[in-house]
KEKE-3310 file (N, C-alpha, C; in steps of 0.2 Angstrom, whole numbers, plus 5000, padded with zeros to 4 digits):
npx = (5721:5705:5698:5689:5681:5666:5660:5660:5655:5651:5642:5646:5657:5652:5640:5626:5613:5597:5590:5578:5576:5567:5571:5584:5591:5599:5595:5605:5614:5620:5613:5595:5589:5598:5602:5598:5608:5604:5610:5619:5613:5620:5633:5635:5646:5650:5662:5669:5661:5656:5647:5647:5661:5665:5657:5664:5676:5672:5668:5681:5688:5681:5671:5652:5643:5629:5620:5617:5609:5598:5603:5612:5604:5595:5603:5608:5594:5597:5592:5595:5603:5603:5617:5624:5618:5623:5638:5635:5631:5642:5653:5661:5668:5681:5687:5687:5694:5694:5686:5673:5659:5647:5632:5617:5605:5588:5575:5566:5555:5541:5528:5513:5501:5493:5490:5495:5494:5507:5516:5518:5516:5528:5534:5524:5512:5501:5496:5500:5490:5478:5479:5480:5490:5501:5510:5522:5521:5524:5537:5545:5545:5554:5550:5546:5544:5552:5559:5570:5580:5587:5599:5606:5612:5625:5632:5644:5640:5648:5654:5646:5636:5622:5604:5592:5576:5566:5552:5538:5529:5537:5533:5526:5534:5543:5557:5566:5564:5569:5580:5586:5584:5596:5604:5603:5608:5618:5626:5625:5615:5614:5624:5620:5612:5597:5584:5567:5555:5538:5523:5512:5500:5502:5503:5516:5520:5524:5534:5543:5544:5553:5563:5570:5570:5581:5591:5603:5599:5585:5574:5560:5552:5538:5528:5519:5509:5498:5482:5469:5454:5463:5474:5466:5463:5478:5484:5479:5470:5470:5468:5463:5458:5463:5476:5481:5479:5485:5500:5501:5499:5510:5520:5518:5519:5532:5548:5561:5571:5569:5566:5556:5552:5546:5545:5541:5535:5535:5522:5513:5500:5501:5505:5497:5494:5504:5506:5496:5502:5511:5507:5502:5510:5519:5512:5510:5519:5531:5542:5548:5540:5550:5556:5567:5571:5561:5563:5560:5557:5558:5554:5556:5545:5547:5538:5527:5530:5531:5534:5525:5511:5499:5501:5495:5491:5504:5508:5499:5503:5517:5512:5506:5518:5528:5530:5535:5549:5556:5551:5557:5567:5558:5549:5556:5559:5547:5547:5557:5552:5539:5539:5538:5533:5514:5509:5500:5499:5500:5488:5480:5484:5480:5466:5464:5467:5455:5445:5447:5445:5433:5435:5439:5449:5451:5440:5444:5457:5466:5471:5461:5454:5458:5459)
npy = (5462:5453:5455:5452:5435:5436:5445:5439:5438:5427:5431:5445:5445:5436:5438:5444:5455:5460:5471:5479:5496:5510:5513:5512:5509:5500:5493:5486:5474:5468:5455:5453:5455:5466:5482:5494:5501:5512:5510:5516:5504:5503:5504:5497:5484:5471:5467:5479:5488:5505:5504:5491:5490:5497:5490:5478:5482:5487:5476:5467:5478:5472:5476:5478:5480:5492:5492:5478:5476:5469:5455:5454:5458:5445:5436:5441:5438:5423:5415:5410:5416:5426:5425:5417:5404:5408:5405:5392:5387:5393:5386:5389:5396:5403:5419:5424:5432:5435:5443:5436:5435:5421:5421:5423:5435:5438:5452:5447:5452:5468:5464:5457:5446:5446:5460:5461:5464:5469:5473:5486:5496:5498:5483:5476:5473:5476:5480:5494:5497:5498:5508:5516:5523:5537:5540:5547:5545:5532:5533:5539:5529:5521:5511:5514:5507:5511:5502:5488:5484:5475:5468:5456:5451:5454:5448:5436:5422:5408:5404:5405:5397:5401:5404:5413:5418:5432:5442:5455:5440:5431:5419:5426:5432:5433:5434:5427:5413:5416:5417:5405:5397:5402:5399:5384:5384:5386:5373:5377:5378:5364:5364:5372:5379:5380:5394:5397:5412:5412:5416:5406:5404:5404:5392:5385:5385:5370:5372:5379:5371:5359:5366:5368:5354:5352:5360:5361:5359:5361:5373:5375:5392:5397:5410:5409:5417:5414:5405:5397:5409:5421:5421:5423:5438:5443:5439:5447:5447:5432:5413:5402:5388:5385:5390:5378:5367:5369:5369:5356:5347:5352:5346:5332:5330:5337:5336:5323:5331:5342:5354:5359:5375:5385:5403:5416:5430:5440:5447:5462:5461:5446:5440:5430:5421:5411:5398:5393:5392:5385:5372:5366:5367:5360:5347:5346:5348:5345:5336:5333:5323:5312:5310:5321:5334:5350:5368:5379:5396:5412:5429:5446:5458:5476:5486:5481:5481:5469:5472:5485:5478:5475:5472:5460:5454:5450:5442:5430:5427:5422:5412:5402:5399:5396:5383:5379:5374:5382:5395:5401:5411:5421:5423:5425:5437:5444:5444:5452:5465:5468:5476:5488:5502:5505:5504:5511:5512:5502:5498:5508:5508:5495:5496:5509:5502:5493:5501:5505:5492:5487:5478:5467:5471:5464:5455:5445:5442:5435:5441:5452:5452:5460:5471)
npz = (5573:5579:5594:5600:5598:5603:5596:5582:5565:5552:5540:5537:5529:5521:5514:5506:5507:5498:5490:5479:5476:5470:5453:5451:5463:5475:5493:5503:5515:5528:5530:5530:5543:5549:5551:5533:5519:5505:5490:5474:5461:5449:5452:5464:5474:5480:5488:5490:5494:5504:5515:5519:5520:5533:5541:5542:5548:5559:5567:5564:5574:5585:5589:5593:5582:5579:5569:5569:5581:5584:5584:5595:5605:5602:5608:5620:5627:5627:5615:5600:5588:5572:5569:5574:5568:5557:5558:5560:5548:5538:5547:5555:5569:5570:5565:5550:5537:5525:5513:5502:5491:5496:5500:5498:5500:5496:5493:5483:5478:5481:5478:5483:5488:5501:5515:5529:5546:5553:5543:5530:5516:5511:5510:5502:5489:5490:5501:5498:5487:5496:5501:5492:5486:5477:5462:5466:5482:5480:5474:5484:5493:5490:5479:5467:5450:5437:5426:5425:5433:5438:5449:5449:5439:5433:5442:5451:5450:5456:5467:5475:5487:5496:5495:5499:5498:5501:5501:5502:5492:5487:5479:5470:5459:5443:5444:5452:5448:5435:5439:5445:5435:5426:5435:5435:5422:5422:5428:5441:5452:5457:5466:5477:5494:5494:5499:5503:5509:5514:5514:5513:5507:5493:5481:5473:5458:5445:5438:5446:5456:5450:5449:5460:5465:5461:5465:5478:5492:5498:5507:5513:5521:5533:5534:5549:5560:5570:5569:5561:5565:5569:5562:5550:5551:5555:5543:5531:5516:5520:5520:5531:5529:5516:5518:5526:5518:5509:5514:5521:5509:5502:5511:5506:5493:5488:5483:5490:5492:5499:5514:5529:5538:5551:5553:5563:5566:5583:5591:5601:5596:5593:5604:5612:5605:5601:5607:5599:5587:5590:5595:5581:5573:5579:5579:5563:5556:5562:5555:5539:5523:5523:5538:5541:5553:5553:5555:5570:5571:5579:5579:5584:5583:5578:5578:5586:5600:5613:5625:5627:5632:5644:5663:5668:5653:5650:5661:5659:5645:5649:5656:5646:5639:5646:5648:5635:5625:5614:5616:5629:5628:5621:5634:5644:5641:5641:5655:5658:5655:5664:5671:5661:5656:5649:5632:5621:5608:5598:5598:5593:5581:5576:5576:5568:5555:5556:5553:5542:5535:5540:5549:5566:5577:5591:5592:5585:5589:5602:5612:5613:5623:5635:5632)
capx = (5718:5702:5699:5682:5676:5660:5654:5661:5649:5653:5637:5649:5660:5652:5634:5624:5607:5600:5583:5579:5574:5566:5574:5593:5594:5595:5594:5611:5616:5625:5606:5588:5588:5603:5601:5602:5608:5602:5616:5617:5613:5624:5641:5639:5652:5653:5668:5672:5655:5660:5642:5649:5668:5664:5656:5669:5680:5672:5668:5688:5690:5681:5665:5646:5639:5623:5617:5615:5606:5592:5605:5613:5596:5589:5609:5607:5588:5597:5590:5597:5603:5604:5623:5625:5614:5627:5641:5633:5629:5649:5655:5668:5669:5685:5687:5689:5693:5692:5680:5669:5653:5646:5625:5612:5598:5587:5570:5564:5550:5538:5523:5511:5493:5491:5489:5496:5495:5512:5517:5517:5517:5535:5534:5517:5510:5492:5495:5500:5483:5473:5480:5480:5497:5501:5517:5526:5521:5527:5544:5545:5547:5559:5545:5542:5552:5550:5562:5569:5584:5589:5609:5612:5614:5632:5634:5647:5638:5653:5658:5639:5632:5616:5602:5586:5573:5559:5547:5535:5527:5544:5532:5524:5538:5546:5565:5569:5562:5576:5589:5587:5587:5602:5610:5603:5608:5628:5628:5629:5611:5615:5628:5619:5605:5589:5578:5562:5551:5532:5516:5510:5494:5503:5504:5522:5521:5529:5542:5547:5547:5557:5570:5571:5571:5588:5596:5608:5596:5578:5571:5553:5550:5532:5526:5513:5511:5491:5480:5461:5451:5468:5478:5465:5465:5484:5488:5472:5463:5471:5464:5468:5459:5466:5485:5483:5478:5494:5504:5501:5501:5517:5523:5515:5521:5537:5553:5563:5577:5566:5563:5553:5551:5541:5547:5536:5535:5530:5522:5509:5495:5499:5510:5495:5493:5512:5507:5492:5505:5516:5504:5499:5517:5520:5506:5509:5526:5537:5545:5546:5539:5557:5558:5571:5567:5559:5568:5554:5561:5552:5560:5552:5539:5547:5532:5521:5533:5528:5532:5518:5506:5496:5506:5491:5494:5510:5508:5493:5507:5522:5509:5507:5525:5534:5534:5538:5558:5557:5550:5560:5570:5553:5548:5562:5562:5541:5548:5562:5547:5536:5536:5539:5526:5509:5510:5494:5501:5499:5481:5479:5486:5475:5458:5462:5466:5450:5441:5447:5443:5428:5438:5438:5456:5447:5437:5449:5463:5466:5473:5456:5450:5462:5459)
capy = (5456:5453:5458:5447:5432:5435:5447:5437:5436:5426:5436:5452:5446:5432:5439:5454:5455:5467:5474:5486:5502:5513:5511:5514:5510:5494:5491:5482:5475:5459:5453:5456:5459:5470:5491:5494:5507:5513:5512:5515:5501:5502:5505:5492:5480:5466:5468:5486:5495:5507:5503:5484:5489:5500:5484:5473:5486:5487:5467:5466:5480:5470:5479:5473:5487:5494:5491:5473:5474:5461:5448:5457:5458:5438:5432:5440:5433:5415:5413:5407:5422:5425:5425:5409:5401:5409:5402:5385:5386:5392:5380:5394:5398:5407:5424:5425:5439:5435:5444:5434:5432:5414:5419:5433:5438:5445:5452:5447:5457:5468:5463:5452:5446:5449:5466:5459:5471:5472:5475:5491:5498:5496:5476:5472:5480:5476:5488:5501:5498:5499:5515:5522:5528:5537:5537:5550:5544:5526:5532:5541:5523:5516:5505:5517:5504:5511:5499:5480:5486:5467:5469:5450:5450:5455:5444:5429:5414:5404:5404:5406:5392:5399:5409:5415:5423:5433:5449:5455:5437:5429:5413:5428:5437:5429:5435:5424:5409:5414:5417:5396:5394:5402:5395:5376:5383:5386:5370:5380:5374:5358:5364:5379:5378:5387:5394:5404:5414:5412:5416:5401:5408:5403:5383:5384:5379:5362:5374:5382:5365:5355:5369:5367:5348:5352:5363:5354:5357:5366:5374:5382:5393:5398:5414:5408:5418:5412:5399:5401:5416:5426:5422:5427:5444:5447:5440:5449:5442:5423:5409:5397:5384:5385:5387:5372:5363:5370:5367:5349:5346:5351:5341:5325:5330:5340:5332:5322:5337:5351:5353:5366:5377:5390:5408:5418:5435:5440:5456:5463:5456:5439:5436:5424:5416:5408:5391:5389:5391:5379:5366:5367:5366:5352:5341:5343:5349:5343:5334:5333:5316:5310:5312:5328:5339:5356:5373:5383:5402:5417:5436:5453:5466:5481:5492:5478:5477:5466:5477:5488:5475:5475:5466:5453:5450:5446:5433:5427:5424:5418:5405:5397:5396:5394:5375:5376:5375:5387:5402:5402:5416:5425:5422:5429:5444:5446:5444:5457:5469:5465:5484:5494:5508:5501:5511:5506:5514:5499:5497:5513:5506:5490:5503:5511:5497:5490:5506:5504:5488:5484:5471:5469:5464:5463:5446:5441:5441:5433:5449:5457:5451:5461:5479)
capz = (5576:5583:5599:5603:5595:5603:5586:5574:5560:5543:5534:5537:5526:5515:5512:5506:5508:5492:5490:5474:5478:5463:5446:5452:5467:5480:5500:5505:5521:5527:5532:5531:5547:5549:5545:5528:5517:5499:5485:5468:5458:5445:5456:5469:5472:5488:5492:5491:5495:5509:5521:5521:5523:5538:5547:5543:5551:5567:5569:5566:5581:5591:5591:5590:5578:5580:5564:5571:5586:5584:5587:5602:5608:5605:5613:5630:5629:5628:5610:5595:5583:5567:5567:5575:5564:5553:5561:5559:5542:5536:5549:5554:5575:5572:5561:5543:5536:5517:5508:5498:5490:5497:5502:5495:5506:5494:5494:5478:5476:5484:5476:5489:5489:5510:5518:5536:5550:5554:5537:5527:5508:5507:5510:5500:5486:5491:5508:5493:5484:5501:5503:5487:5486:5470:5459:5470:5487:5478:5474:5492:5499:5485:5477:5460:5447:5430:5423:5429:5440:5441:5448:5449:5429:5433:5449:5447:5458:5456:5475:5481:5493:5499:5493:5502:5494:5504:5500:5499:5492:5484:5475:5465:5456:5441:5445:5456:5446:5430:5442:5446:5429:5425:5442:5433:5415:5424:5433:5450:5456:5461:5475:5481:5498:5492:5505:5505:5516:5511:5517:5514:5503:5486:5479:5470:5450:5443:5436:5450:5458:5447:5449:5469:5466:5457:5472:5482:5497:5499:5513:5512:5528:5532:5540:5548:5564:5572:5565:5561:5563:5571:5556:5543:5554:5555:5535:5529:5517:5520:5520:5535:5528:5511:5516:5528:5513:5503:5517:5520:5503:5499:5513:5506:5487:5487:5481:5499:5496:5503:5522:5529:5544:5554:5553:5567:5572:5587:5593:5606:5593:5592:5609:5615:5598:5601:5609:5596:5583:5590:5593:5575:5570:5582:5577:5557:5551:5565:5550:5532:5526:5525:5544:5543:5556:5554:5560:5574:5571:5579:5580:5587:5579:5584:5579:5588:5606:5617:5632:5631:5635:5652:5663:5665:5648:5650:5665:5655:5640:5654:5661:5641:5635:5649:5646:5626:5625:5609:5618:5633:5625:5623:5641:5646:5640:5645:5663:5660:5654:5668:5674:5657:5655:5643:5625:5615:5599:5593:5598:5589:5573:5573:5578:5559:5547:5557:5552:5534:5532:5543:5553:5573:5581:5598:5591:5581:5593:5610:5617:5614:5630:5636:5630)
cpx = (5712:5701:5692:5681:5668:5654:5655:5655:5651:5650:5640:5653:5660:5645:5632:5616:5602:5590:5582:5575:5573:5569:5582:5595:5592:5597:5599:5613:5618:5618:5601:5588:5594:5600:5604:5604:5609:5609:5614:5617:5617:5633:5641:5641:5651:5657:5673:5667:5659:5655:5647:5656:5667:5660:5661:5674:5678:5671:5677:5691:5688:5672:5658:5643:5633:5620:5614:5613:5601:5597:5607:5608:5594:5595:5606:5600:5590:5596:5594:5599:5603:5614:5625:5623:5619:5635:5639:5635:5639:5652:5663:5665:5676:5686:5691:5689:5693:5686:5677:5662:5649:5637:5624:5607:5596:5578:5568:5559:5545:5530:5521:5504:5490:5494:5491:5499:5499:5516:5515:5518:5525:5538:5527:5513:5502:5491:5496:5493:5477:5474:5481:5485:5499:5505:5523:5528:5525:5535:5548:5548:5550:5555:5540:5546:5546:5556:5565:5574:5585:5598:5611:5612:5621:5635:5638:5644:5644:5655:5652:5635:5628:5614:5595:5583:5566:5556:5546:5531:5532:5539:5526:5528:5543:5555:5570:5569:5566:5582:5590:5588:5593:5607:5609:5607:5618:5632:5631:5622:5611:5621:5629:5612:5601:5586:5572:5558:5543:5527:5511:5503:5495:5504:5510:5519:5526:5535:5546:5549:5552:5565:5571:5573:5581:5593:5600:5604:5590:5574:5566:5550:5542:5531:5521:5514:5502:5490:5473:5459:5456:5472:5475:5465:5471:5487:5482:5473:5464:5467:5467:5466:5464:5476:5486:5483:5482:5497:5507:5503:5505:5521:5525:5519:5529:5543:5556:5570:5574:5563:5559:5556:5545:5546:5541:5539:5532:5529:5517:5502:5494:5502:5503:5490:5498:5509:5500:5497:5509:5513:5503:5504:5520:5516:5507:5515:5531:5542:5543:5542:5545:5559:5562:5566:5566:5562:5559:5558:5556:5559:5555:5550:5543:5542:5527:5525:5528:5529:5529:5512:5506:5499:5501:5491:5500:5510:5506:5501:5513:5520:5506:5513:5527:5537:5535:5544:5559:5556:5555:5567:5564:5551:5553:5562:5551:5543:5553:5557:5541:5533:5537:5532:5521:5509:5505:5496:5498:5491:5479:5479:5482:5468:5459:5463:5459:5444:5441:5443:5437:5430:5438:5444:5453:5442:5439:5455:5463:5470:5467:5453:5452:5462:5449)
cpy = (5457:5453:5453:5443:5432:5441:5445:5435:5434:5430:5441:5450:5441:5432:5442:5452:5461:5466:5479:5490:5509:5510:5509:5513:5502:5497:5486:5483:5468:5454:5455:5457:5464:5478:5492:5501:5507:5514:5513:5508:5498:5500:5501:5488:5478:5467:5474:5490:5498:5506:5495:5483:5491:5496:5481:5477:5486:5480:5466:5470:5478:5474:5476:5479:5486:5491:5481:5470:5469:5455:5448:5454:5450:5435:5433:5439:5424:5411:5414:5414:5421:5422:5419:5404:5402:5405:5394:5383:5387:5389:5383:5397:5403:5414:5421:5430:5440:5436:5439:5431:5425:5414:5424:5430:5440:5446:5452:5452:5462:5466:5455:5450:5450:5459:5465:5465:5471:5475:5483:5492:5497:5486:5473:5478:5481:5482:5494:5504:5499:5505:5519:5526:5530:5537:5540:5547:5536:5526:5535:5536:5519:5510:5508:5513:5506:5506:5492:5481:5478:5468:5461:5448:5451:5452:5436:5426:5410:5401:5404:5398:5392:5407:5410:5420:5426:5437:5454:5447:5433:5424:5418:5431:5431:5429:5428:5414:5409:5416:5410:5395:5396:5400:5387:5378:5382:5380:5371:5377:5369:5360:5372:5376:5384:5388:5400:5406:5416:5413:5411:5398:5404:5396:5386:5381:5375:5365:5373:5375:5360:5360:5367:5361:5346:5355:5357:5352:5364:5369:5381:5385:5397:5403:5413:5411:5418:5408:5404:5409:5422:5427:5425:5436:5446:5447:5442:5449:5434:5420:5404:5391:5382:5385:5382:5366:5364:5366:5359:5344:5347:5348:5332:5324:5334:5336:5330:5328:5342:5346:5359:5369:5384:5397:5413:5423:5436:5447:5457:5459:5450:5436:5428:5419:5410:5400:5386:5387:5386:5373:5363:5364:5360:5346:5340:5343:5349:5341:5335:5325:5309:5308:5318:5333:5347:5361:5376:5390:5409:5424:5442:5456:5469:5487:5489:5477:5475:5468:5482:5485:5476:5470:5460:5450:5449:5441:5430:5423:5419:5411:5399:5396:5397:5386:5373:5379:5381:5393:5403:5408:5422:5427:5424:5437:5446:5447:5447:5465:5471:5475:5490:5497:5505:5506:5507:5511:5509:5494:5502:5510:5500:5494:5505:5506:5494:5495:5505:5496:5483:5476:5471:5465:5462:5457:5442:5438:5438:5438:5453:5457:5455:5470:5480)
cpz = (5579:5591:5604:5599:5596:5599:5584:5571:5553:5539:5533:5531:5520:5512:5510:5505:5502:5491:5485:5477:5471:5458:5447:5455:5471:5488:5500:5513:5522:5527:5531:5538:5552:5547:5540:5525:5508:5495:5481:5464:5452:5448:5462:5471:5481:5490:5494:5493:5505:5514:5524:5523:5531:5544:5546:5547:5558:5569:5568:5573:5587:5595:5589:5586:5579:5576:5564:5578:5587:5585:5591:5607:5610:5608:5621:5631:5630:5622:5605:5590:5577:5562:5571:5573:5559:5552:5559:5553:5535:5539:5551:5562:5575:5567:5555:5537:5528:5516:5500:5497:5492:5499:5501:5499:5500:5491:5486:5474:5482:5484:5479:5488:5497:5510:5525:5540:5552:5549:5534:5517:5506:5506:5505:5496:5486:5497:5503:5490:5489:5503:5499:5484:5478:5468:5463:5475:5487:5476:5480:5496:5495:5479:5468:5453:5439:5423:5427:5435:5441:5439:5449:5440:5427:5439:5445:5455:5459:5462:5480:5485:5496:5496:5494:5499:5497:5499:5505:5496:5485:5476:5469:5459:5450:5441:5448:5451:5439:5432:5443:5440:5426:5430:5438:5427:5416:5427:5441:5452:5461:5469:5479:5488:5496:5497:5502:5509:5515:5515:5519:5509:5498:5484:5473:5462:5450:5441:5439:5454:5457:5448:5457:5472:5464:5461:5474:5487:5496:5504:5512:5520:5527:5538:5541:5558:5570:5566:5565:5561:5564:5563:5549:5545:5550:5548:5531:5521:5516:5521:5525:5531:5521:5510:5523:5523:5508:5508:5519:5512:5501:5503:5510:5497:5483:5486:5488:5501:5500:5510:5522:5538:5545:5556:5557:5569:5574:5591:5599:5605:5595:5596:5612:5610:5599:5601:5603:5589:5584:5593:5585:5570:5572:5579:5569:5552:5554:5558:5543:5531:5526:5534:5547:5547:5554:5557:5563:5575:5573:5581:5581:5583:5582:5584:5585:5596:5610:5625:5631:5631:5644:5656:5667:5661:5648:5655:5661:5650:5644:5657:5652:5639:5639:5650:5637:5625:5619:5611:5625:5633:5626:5629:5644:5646:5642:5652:5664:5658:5658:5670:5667:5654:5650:5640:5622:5609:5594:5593:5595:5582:5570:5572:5572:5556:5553:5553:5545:5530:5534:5547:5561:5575:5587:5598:5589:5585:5600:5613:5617:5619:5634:5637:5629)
residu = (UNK:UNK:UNK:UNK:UNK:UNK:UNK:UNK:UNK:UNK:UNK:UNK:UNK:UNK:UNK:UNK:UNK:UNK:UNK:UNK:UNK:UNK:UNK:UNK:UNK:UNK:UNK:UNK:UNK:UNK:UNK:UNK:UNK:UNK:UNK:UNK:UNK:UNK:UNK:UNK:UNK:UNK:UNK:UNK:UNK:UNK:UNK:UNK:UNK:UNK:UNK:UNK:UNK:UNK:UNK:UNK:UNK:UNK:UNK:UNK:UNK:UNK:UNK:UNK:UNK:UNK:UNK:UNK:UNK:UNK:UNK:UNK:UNK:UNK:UNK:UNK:UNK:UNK:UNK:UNK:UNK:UNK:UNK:UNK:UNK:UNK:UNK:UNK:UNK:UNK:UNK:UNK:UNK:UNK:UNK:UNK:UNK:UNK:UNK:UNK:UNK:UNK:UNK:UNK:UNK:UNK:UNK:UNK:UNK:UNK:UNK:UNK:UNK:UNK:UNK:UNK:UNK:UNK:UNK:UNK:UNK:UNK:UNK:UNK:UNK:UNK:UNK:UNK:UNK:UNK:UNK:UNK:UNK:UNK:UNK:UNK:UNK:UNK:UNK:UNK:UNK:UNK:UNK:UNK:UNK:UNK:UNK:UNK:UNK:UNK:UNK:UNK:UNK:UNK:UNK:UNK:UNK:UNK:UNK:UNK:UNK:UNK:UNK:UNK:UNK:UNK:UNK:UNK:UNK:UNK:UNK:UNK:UNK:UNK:UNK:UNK:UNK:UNK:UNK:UNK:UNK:UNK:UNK:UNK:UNK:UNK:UNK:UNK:UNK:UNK:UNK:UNK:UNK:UNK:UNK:UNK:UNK:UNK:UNK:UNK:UNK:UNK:UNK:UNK:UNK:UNK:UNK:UNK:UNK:UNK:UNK:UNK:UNK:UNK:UNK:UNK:UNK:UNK:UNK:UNK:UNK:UNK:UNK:UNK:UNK:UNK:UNK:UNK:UNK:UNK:UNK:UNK:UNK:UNK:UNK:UNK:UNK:UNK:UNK:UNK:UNK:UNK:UNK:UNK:UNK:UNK:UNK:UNK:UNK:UNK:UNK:UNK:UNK:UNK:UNK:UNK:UNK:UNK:UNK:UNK:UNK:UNK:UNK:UNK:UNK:UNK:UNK:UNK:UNK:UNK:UNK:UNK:UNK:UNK:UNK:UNK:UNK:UNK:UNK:UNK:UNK:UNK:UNK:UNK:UNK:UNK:UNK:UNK:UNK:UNK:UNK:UNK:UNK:UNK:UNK:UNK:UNK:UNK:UNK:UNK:UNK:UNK:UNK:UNK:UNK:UNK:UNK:UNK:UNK:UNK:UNK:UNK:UNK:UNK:UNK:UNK:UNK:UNK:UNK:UNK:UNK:UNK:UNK:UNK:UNK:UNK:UNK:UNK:UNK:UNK:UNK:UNK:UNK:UNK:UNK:UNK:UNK:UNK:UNK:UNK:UNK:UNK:UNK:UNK:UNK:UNK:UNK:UNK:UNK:UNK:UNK:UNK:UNK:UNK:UNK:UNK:UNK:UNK:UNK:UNK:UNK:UNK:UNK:UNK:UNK:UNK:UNK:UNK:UNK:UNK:UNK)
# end
């Protein structure tokens, strides 16, 4: 018998999260933001893989397993998890220990336009081509596919009810676009919620549209983490004005089942971007044009921590969002950081992609006042 409801997480026992990995191999875990681990591709199985049992086993003991500390983490900040958004979504407060398939996480592709400095070669195949990487170096980081390696061609959807599609740059990859038609072609479509995680960069085709119109419900999330000149920085080589002018537009012209939202990460770089991004977000896509409100979602860089900034820079950031209700999570945890040692590792890491690419974070960013 459970010992705590305060782990219980439905995703542990009604989700998988699934990323291919070379020719044979995927990335499975109850989340994208959970630790994953590489299986084979051929032999893996929801309800019996032994990474997916061995958490269900400790969430039945009662334990919070490591492998999910980012929700740990944004709880005792106050803010919203991913497992309580989980919770919401199955509509299930009490344990349920039946294994079944009911939501895929899954990173569609890694192939991206943007090079975003938080990002690496294994998320975006343009950071691959900026750095050269060669067929080795490319199956090093799981991303050498000499063949399709598509494991949902033996998946029964029957029982599934939600299915999220990020990257790498999800609206590039045709995968994901004949898995909807085979969910339209089975009559599962219509009583599934589709989500995805975009850049923002891409304008959707009519196809892909008409399929999303057919979902039971839609939800398009936008990495958008700065505006203007910061943003074309961090999602290098974006175009702000160009995915304002998607963005809008797809408000104004999307079917009334799609909503959207704001997915924002937040790191050392772009802590005193926050209030322009949620100005921005406020003022244009609070709603769809139905009225339905908009989700506001932001979660941690941990290459980019926001406790090693100067602790000027973090008053500075405490004194703009301590009155927007969203970050108040954030803010919390800058003022539990207050005295943790400054590491510019990650002023190092901007200083070379700037070298590579003739870029300057220190004009680009509102923390370069700063350093």
């Amino acid at each position: 018998m459970l010992k705590s409801y305060n782990n219980w997480c439905p995703e542990i026992y009604r989700s998988v999260f699934i990323d291919r990995h070379n020719s044979d191999q995927v990335k499975i875990a109850p989340c994208c933001q959970a630790s994953y681990s590489i299986e084979p591709a051929e032999t893996f199985d929801f309800a019996t893989n032994d990474y997916l049992q061995g958490l269900r086993k400790k969430i039945a003991q009662g334990e919070k397993p490591k492998e999910c500390n980012l929700c740990w983490k944004m709880e005792e900040l106050g803010h919203k998890s991913r497992r309580k958004s989980a919770i919401e979504f199955f509509n299930t407060t009490e344990p349920d220990y039946e294994v079944k398939l009911e939501s895929i996480d899954n990173s569609a592709t890694w192939a991206c336009n943007l090079s975003c400095v938080i990002c690496s070669p294994v998320n975006s195949s343009t950071w691959a081509t900026e750095l050269k990487l060669d067929k080795q170096q490319l199956k090093n980081i799981g991303r050498r596919f000499q063949k399709d390696n598509n494991i949902f061609e033996n998946f029964d959807f029957t029982s599934v009810k939600k299915i999220h599609f990020n990257g790498g740059e999800p609206l590039l990859n045709d995968h994901q676009v004949e898995l909807l038609h085979r969910l339209d072609e089975q009559d599962l479509l219509k009583n599934i919620f589709i989500s995805y995680n975009t850049n923002g960069t891409i304008y959707p085709s009519d196809k892909i549209i008409d399929l999303w119109r057919r979902s039971k419900l839609f939800k398009l999330y936008f990495s958008i983490e700065a505006v203007g000149s910061a943003f074309e920085y961090i999602r290098y080589p974006g175009n702000w004005a160009q995915t304002v002018d998607n963005l809008l537009t797809l408000k104004q012209k999307l079917p009334s089942n799609i909503m959207f939202g704001f997915n924002v990460a937040v790191g050392a770089h772009n802590l005193l971007e926050m209030d322009d991004v949620w100005n921005w977000f406020n003022d244009n896509l609070k709603t769809n044009r139905e009225g339905d409100a908009s989700d506001f979602c932001w979660q941690f860089v941990d290459n980019f921590d926001i406790k090693h900034l100067s602790r000027e820079a973090k008053y500075f950031a405490i004194d703009c969002l301590n009155s927007i209700e969203p970050f108040r999570g954030l803010v919390k945890y800058i003022q539990s950081a207050l005295d943790d040692t400054k590491n510019d590792k990650w002023v190092k890491d901007l200083n070379l992609i700037d070298r590579r690419r003739g870029t300057s974070w220190r004009t680009s960013l509102k923390i370069g006042k700063y350093y």
